[in-house]
N, CA and C of each residue as an Amber inpcrd file, in Angstrom:
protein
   672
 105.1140000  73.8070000  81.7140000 105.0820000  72.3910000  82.0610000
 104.2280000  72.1860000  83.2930000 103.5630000  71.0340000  83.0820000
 102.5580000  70.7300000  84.4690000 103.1430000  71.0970000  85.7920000
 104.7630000  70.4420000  85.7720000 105.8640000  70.7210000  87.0370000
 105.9460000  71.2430000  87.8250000 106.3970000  72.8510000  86.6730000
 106.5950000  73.7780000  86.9520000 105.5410000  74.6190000  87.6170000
 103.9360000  74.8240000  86.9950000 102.9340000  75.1760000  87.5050000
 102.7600000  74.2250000  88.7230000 102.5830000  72.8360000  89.3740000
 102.8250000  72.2680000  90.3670000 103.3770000  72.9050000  91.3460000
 104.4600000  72.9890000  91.0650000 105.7500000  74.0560000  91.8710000
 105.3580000  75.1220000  92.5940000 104.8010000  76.0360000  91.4550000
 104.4410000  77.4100000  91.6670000 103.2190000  77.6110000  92.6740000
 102.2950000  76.5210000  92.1400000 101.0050000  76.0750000  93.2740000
 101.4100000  75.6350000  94.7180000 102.5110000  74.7860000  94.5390000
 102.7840000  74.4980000  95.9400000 103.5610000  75.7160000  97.0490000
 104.6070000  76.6190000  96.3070000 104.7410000  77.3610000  96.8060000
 104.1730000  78.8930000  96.9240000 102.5050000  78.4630000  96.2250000
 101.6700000  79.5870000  96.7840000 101.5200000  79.1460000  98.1420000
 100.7600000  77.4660000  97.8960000  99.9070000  77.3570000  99.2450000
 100.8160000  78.3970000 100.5000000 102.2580000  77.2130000 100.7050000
 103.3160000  77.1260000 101.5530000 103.3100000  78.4950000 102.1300000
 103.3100000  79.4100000 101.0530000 103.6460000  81.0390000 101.8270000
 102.0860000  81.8380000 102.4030000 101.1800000  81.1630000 101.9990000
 100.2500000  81.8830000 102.1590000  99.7090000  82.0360000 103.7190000
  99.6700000  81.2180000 104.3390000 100.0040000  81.7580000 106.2730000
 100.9050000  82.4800000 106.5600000 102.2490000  82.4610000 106.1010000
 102.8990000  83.1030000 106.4960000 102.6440000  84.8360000 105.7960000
 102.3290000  84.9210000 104.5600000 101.9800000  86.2650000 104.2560000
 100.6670000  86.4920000 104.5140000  99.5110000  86.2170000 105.1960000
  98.6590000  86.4180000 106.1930000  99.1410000  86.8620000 107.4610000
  99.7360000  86.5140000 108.4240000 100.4010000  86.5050000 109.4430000
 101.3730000  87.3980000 109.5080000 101.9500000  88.0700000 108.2590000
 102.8000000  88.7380000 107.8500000 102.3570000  90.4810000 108.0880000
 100.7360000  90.3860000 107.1150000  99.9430000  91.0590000 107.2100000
  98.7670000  91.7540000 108.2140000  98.0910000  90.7080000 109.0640000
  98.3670000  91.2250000 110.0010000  98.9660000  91.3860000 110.9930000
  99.9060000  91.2360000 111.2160000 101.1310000  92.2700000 112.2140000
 101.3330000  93.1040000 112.1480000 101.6680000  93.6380000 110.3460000
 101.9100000  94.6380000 110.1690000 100.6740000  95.7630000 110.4280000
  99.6650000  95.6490000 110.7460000  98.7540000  96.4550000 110.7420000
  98.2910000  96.5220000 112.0980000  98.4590000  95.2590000 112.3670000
  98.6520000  95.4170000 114.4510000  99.7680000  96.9170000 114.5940000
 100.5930000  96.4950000 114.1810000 101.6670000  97.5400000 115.0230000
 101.5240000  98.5570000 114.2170000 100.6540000  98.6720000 113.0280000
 100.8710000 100.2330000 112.8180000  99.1390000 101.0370000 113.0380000
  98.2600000 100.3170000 113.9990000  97.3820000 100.5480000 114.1970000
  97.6980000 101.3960000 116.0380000  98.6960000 100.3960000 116.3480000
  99.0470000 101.0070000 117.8970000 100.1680000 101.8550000 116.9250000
 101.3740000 101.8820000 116.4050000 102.1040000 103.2340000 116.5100000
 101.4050000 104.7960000 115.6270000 100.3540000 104.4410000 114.8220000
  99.6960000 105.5130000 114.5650000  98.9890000 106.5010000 115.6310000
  99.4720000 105.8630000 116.8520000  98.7260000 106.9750000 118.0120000
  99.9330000 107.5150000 118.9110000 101.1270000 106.9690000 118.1500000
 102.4690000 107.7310000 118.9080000 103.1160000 109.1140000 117.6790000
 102.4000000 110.3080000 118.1480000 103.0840000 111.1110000 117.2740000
 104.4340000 111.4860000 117.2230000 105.1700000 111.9620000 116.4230000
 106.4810000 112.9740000 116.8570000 106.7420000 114.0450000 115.2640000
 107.6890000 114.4780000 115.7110000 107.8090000 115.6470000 114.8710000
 108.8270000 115.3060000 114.0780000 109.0090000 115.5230000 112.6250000
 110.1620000 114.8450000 112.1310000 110.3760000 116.4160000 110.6800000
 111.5470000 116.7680000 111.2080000 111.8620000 118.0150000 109.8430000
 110.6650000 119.1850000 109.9510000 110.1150000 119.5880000 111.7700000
 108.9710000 120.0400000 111.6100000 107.6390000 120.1330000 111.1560000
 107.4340000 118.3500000 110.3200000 106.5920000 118.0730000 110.2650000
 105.6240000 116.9060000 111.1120000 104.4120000 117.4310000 111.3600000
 103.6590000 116.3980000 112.3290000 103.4770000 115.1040000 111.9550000
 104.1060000 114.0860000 112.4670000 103.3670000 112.5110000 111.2490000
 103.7870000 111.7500000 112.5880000 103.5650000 110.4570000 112.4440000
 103.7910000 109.1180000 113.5680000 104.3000000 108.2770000 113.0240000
 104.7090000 107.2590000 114.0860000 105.1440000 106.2000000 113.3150000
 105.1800000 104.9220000 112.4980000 103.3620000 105.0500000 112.3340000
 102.7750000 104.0710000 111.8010000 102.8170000 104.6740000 110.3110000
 103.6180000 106.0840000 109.8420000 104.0220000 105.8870000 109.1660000
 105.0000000 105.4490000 108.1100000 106.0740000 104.8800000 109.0230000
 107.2330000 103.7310000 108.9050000 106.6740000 102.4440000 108.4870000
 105.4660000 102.0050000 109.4770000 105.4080000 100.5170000 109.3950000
 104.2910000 100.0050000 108.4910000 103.1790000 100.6230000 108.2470000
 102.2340000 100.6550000 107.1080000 102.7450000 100.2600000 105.6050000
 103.4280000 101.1310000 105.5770000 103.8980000 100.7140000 103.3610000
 104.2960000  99.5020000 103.7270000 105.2890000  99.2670000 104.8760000
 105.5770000  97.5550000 104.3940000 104.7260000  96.3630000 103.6080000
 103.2110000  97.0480000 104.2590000 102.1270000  96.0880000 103.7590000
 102.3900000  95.7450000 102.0670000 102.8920000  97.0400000 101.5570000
 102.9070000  97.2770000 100.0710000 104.2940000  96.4880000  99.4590000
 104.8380000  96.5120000  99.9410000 105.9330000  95.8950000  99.8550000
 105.8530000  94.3230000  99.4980000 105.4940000  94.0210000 100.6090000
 104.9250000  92.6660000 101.0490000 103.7510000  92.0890000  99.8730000
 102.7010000  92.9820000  99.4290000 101.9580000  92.6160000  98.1470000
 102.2810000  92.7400000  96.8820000 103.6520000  93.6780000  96.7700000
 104.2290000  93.6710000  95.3060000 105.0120000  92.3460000  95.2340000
 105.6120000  91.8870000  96.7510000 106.8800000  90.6120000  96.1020000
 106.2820000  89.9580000  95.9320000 104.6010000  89.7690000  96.7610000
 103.9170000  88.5470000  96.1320000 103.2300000  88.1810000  94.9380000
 103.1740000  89.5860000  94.6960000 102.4410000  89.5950000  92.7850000
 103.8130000  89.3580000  91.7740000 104.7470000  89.6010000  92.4600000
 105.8630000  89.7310000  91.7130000 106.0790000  87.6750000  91.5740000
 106.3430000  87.2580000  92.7520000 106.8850000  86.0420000  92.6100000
 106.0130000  84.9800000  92.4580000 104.6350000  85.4080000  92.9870000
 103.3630000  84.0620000  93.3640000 102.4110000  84.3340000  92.4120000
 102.3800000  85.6370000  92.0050000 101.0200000  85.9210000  91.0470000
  99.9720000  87.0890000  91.5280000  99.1360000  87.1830000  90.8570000
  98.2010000  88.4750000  91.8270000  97.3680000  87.1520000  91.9720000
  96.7380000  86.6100000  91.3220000  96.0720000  85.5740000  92.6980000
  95.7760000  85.3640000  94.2790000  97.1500000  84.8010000  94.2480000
  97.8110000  84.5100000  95.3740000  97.6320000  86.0880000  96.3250000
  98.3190000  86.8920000  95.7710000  97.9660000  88.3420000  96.6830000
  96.6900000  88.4770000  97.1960000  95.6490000  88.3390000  96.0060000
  94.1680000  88.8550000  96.1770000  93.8240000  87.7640000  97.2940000
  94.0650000  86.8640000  97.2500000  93.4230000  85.8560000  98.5160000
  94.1980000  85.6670000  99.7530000  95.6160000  86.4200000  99.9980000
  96.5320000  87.4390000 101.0520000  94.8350000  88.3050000 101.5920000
  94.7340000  89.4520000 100.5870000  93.7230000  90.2110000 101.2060000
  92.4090000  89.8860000 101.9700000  91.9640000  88.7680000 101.0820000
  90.5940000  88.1850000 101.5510000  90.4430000  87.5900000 102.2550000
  91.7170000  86.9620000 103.3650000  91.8270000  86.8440000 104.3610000
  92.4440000  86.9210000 105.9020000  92.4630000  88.3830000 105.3350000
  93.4780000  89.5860000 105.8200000  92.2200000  90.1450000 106.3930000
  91.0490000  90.5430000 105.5750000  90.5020000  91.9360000 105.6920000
  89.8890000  91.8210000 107.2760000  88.9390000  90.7100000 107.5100000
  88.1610000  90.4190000 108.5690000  88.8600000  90.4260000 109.5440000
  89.9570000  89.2940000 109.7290000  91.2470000  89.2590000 111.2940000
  91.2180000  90.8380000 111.3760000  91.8790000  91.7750000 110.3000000
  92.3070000  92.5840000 110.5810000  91.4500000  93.7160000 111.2810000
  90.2320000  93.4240000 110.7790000  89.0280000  94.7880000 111.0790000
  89.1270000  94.2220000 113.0270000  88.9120000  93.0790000 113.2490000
  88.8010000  92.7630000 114.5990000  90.3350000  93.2840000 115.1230000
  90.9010000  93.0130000 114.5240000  93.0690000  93.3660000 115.4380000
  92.3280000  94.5500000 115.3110000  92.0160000  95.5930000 114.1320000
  92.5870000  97.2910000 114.6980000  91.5660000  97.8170000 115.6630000
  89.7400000  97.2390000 116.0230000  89.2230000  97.3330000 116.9670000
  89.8260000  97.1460000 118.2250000  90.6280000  96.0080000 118.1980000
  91.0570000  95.5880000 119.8340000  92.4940000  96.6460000 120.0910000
  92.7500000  96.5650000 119.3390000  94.4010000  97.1280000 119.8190000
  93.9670000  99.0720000 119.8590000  93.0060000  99.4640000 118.9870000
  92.7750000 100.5220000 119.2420000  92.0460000 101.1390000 120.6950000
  91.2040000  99.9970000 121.1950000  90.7060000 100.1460000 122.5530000
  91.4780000  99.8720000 123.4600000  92.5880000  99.1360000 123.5480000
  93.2350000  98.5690000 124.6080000  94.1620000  99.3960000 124.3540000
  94.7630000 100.0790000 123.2770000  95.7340000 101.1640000 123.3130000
  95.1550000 102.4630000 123.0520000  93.9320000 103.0470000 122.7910000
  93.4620000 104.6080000 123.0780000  94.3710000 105.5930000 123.3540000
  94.6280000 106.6580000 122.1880000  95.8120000 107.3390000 122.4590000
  96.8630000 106.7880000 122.9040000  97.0780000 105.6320000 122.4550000
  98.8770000 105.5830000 122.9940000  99.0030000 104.6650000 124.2740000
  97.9560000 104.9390000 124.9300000  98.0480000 104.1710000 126.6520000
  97.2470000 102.9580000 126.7930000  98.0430000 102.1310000 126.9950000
  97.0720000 101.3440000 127.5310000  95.7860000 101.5950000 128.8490000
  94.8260000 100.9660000 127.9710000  93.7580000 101.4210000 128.7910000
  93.1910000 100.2280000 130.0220000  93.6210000  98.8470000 129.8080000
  93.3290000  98.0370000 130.8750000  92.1090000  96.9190000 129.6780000
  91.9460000  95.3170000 129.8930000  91.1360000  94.8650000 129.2370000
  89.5150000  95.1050000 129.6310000  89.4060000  95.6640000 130.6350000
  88.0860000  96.0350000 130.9690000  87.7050000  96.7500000 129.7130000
  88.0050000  97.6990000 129.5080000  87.7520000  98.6100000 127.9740000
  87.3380000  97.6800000 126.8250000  87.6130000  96.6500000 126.9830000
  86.8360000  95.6500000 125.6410000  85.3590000  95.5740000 125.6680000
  84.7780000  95.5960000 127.2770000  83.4870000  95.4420000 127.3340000
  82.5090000  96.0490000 127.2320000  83.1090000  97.5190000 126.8130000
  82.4170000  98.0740000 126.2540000  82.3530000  98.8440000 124.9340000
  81.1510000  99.0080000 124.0130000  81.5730000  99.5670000 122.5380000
  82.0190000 100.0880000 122.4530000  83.2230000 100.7650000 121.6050000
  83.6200000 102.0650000 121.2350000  82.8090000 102.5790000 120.0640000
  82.6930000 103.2920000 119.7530000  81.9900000 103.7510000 118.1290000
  82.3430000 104.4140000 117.6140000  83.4210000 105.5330000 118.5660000
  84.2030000 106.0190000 117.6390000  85.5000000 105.4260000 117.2720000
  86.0310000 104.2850000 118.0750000  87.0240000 103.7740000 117.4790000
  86.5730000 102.8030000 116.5240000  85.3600000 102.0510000 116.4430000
  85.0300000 101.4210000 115.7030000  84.8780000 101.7820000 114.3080000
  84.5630000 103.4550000 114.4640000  84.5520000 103.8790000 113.0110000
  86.1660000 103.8930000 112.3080000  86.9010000 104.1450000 113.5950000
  88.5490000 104.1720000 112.8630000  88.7800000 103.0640000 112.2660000
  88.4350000 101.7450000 112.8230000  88.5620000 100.0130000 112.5850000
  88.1250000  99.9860000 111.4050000  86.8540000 100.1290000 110.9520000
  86.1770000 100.5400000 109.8380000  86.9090000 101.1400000 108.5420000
  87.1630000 102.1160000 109.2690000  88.1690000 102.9480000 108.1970000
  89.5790000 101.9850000 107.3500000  89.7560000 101.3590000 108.3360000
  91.2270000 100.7810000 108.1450000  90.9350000  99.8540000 107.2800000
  89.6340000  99.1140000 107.4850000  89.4040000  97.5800000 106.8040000
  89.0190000  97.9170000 105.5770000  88.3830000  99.1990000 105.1330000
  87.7580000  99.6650000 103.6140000  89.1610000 100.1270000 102.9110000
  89.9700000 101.0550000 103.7120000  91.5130000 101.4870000 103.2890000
  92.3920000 100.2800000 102.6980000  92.4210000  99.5340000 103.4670000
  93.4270000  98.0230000 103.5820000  92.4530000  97.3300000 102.2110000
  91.5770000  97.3470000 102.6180000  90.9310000  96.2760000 101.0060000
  91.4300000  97.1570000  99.6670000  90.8520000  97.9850000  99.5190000
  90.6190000  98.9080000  98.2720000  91.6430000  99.1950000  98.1830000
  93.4890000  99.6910000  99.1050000  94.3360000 100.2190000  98.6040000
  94.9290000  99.1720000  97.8000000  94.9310000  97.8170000  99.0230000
  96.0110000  96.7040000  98.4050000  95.3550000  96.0740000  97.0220000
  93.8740000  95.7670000  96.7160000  93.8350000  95.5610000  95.2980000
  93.9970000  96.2790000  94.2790000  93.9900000  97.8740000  94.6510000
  94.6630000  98.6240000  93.4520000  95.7880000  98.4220000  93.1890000
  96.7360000  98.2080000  94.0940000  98.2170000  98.0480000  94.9430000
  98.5150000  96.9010000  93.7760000  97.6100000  95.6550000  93.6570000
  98.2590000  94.7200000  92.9720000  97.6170000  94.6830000  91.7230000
  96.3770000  95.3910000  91.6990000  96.1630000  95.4620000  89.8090000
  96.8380000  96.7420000  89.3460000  97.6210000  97.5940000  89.9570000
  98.5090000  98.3870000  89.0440000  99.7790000  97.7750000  88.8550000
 100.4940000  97.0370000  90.0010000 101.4800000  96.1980000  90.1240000
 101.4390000  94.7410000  88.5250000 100.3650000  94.5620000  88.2770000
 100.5970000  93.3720000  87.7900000 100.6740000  93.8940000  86.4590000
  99.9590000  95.1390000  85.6900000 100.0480000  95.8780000  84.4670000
 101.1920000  96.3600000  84.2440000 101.9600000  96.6000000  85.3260000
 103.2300000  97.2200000  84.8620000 104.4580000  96.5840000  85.3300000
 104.5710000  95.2090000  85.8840000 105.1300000  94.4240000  86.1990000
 106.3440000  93.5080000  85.1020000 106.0360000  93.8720000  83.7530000
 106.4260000  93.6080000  82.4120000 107.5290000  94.7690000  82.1390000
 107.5490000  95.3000000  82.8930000 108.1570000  96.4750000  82.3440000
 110.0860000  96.2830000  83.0030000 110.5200000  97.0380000  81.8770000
 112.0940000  96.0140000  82.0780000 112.9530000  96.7940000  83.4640000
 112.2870000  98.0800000  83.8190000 112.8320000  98.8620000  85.1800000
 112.3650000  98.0360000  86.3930000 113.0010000  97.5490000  86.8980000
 111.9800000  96.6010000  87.9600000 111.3630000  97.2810000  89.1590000
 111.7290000  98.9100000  89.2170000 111.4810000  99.4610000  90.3220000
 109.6810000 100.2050000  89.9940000 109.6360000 100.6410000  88.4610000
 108.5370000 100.8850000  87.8310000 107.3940000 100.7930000  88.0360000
 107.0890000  99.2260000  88.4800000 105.7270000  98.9670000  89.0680000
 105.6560000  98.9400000  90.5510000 106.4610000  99.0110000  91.6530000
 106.1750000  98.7180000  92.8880000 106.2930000 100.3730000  93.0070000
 107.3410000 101.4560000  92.6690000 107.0530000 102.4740000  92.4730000
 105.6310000 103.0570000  92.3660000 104.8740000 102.9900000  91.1560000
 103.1890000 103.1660000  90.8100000 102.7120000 102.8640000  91.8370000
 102.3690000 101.4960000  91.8750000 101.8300000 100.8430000  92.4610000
 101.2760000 101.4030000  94.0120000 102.5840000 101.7000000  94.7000000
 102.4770000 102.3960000  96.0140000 102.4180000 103.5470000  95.9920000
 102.4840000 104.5890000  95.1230000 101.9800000 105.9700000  94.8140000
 100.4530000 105.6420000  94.6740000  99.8730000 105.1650000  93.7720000
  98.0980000 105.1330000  93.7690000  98.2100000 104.4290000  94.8130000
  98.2630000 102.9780000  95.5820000  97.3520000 102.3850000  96.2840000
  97.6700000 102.9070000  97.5900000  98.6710000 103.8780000  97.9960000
  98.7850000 104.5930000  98.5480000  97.6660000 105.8100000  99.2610000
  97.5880000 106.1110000  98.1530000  97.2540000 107.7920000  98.1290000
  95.6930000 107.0400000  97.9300000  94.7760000 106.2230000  97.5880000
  93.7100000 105.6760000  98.1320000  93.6280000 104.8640000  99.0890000
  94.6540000 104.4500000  99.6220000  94.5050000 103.9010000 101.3840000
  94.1510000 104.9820000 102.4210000  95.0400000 106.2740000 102.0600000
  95.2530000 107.2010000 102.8940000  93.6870000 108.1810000 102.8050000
  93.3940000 108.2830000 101.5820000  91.9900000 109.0070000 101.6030000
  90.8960000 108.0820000 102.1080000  90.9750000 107.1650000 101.6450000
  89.5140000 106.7860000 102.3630000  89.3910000 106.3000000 103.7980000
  90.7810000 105.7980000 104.2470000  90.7600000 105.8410000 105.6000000
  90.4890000 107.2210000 106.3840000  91.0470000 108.5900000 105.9230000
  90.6630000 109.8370000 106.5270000  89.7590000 110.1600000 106.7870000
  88.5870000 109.7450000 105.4540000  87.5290000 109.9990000 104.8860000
  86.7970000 109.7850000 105.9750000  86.7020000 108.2660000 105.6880000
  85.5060000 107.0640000 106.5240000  85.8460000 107.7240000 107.9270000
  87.2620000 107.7500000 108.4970000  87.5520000 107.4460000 110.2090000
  87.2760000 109.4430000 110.6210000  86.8480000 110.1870000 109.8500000
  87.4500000 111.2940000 110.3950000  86.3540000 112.6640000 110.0000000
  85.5580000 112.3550000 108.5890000  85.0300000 113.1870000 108.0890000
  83.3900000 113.3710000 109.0130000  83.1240000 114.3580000 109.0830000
  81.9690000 114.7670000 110.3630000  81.7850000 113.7600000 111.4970000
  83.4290000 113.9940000 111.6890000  83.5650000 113.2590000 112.9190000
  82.8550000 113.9640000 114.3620000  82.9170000 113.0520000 115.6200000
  83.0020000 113.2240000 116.3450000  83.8650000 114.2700000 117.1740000
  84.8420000 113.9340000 116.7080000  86.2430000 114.5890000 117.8200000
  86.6830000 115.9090000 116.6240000  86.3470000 117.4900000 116.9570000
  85.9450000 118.5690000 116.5130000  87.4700000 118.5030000 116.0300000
  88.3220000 118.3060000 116.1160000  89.7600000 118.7400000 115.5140000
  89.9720000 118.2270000 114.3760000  89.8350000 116.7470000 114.5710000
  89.9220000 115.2590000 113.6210000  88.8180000 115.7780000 112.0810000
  87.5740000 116.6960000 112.8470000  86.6780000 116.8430000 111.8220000
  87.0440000 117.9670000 110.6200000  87.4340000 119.1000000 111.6350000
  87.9530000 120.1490000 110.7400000  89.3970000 119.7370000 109.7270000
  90.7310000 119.2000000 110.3570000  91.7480000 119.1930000 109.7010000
  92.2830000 118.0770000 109.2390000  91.1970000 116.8360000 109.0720000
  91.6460000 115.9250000 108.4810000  92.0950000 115.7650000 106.9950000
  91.5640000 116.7870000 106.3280000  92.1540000 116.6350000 104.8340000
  94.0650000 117.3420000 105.0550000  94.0450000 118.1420000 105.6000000
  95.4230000 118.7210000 105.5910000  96.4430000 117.4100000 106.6270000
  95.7400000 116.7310000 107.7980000  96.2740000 115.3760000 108.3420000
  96.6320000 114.8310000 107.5010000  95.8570000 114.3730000 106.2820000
  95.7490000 113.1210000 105.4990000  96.8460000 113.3610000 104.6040000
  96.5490000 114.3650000 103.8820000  98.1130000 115.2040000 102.9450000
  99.1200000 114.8710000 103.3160000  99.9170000 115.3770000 104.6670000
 100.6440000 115.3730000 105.6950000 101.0530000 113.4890000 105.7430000
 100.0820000 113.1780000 106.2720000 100.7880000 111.6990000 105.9020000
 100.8650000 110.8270000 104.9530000 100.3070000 111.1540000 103.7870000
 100.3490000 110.5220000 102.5640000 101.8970000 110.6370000 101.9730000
 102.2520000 112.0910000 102.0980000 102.9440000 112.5030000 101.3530000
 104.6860000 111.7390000 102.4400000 104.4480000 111.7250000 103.6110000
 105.7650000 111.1950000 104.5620000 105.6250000 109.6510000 104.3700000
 104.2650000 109.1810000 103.9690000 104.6300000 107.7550000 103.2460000
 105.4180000 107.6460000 102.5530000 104.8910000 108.4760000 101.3910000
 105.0760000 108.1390000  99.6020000 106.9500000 108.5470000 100.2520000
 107.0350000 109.3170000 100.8070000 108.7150000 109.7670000 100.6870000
 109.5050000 108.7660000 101.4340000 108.6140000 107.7530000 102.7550000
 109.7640000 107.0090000 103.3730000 109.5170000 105.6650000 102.0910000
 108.3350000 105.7260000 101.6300000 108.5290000 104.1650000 100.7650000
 109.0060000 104.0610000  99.6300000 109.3990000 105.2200000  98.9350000
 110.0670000 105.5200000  97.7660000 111.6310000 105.9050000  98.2270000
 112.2710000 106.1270000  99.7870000 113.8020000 106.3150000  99.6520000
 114.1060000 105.2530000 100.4480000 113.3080000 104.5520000 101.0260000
 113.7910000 103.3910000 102.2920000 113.2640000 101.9190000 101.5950000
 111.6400000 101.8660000 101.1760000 111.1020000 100.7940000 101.2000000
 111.5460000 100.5280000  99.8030000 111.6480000 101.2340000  98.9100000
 111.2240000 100.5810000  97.5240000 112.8790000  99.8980000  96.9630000
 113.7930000 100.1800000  97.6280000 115.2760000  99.8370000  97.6380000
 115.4070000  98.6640000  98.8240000 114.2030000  98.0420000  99.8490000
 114.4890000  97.3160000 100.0620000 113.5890000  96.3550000  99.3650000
 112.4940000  96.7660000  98.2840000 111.4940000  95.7810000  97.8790000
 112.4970000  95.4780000  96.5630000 113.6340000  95.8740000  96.3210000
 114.4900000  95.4950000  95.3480000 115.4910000  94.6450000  95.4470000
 116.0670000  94.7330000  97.1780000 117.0370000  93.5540000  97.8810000
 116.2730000  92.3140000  98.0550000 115.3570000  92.1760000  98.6310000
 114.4760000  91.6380000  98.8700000 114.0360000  90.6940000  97.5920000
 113.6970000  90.9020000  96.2750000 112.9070000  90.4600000  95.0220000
 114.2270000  89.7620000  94.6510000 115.4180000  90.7690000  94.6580000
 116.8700000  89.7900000  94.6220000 117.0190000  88.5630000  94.9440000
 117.0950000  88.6110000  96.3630000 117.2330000  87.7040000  97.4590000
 116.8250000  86.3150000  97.2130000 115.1300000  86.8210000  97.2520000
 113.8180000  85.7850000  96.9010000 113.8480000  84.8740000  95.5400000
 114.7260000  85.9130000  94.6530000 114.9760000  85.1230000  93.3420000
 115.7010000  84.1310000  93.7630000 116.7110000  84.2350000  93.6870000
 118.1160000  83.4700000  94.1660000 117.5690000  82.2780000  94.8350000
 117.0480000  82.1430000  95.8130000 116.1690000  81.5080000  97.0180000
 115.2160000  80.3580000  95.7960000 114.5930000  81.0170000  95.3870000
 112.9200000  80.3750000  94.5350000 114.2650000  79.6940000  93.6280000
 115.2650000  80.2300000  92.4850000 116.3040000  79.4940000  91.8630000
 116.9560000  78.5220000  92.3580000 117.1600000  78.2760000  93.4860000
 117.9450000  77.2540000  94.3470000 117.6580000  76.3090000  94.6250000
 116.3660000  76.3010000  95.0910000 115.1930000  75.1060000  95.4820000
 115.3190000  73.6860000  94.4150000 115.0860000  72.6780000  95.2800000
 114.8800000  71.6740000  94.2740000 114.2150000  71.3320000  93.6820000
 114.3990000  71.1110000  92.0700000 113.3150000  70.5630000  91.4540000
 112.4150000  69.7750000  92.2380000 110.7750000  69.7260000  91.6100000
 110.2340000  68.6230000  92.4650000 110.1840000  67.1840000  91.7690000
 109.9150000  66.2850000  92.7100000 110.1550000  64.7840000  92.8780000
 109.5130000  64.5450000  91.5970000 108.1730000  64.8400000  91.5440000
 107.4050000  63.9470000  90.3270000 107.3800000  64.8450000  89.3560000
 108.2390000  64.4140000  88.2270000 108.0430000  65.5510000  86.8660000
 106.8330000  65.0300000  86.3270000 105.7860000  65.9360000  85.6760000
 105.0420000  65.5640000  84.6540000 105.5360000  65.9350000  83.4100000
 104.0730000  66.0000000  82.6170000 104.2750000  66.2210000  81.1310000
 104.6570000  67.8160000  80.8020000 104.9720000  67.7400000  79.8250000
 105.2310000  69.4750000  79.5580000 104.1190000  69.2860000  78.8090000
């Protein structure tokens, strides 16, 4: 019914700042906690690997409830803010410390290549993220596609960000052991977003139902 599509249009627009805004934050703060390491079960990882999948999360409920549309134009105006947030926050936080705003005035290039990294990672993971999401989204397990979904767009966020930010790098450590880095945190993703995230992208899709069900019809019915 015209209405109903009405509806659905209006509550793309409505959410779409807020899941911009949503998005980058989340990549603000996991651009600064990716430079706080710690050790977890003897393995080396940080904590921007906690706050990263949320992104995924965040693009399955929206393919789930708004459409992949709506997601894909989340990204497309995500990608740019964001390439500028992980430049700034990476210079003003350098390893972990704040470095003072003087540090803006001048280039970085090697953090710029990390910024870089993030904005090719962040594009390319999240549209795989939501064209595997939307193929298997039909499927009657509801965990099925956000599952997939964040296993591939995952595991191509994580490589090509390594790739781009790390491969005949500059910084001789970063150059040699970034494929065994990248492993290392792919794999403490895939395990916190498959026992933590993907059970809350299921409370959550709950929730949101209930919520989107509740709402009032709108004022002007059209034609079916």
């Amino acid at each position: 019914m015209t209405s109903v599509h009405g509806a659905a249009a209006t509550r793309a627009r409505t959410a779409l700042p807020a899941l911009v805004a949503l998005h980058i934050a989340l990549i603000i703060a996991s651009n600064y906690l990716v430079q706080l390491p710690f050790e977890l079960w003897g393995v080396h990882t940080t904590w921007g690997s906690f706050t990263f999948p949320l992104v995924f999360v965040a693009t399955d409920l929206t393919v789930r409830l708004l459409g992949q549309a709506t997601a894909r134009r989340v990204i497309f105006r995500v990608m740019l803010p964001a390439l500028l947030a992980s430049y700034t926050v990476s210079v003003l936080f350098f390893e972990g410390a704040f470095s003072g705003w003087a540090a803006l005035a001048t280039f970085n290039g090697f953090v710029f290549r990390i910024a870089l990294a993030s904005f090719v990672a962040y594009v390319a993971g999240q549209l795989l993220d939501i064209a595997v999401f939307a193929r298997l989204r039909q499927v009657s397990a509801w965990w099925v596609a956000p599952a997939a979904s964040t296993v591939l767009g995952s595991l191509l966020d994580t490589a090509l960000f390594f790739a781009v930010a790390f491969h005949a790098s500059s910084d001789p450590f970063m150059a040699q052991h970034w494929v065994e880095i990248a492993t290392v945190d792919y794999f403490t993703k895939l395990a916190v977003s498959l026992a933590c995230f993907l059970p809350l992208y299921g409370v959550l899709l709950n929730a949101l139902v209930k919520l989107v069900q509740a709402a009032p019809p709108p004022l002007a019915a059209g034609r079916c």
